[in-house]
N, C-alpha and C positions, 0 to 999 in steps of 0.2 A: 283350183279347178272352178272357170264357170258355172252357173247357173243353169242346169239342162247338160252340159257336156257331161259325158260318159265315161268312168275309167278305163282304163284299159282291158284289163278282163270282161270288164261288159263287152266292149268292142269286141273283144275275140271270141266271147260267146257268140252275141249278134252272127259273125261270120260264121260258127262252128252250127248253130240250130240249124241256118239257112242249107250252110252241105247238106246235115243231117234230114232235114225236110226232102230235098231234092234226093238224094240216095234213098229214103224208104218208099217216096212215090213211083220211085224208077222199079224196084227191087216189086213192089205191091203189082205194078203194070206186066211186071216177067213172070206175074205167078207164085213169087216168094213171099208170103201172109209172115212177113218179118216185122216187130216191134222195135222201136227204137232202145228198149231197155234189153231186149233178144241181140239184136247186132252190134250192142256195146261188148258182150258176151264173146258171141263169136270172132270178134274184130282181135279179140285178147288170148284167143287158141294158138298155141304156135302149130309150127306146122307139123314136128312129130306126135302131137298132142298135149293136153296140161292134166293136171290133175284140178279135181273142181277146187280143193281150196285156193291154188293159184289164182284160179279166175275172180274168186269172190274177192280176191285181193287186190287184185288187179281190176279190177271195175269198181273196186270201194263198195261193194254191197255184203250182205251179208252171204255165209255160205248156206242158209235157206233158201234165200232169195236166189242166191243165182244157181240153186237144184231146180229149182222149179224154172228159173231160166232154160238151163240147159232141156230137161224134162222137153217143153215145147220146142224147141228147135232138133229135139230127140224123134217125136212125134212125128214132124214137118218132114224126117230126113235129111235133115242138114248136117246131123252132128250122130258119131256113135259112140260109143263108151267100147272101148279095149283094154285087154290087159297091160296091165304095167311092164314093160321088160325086167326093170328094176326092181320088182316088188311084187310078187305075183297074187298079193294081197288085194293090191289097188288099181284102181281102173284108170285108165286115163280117155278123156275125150278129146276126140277131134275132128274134121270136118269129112264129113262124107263126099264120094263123088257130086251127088248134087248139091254139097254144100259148098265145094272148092267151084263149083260154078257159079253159085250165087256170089262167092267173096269176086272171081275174076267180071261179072257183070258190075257188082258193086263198086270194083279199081276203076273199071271203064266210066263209069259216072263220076265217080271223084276226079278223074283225070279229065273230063269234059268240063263240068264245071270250075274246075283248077285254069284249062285254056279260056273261058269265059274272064276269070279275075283276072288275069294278066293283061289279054287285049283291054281289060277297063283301065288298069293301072299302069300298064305298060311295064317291058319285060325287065326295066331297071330296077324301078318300084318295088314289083314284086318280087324280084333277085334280095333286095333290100331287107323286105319284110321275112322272106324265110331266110335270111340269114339270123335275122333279129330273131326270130323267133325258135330254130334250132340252136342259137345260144343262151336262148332263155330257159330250153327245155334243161340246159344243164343244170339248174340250180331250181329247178319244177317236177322233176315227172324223178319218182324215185328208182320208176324200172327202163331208167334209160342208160 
């Protein structure tokens, strides 16, 4: 690698802060006072809900960290803790009404700046690169 060139994981950070900058100033302007260490969180809820150790796992933080994650996006109304069907021990959280609004406001930004990178790269390119890159997730992301 030259001198100044960037490996590739820097490059796909580069691309990944920039979404991530764009999605919280969008999300901040709608009224949702959402953290980027908050919407890693919620981004990792499924949709019948998780239990927190899941998320802590799944976002790589600890499971303090992501109670008090959850905690403020608790707060916010974005997230509610339910009982477990499975478990009547354990709680499960997942997105509130106003929270399944802020995730479909949040898709709608990713998908706008998603048609921004294409018309930059053009739709082959970028056909190119998420192939490349959903085959990389195979041997990357443990919960794919």
């Amino acid at each position: 690698m030259s001198r100044g060139a960037m490996d590739l994981a820097t490059l796909m950070f580069v691309s990944y802060r920039a979404m991530d900058e764009r999605v919280i100033a969008a999300m901040r302007g709608a009224g949702y006072d959402v953290t980027v260490a908050q919407s890693r969180i919620a981004q990792r809820i499924a949709d019948d809900g998780s239990r927190l150790t899941e998320l802590a796992d799944r976002a790589q933080v600890t499971k303090q960290t992501a109670s008090l994650l959850v905690a403020a996006l608790e707060r916010q109304g974005l997230v509610e803790r339910v009982p477990d069907p499975a478990d009547g021990r354990a709680r499960l959280i997942r997105l509130s009404g106003r929270g399944r609004e802020a995730a479909r406001h949040a898709a709608e930004v990713v998908q706008g700046v998603e048609r921004e990178w294409v018309e930059h790269l053009g739709p082959e390119l970028a056909g190119h690169l998420r192939t490349a890159l959903v085959r990389l997730r195979e041997v990357t992301d443990p919960f794919a």
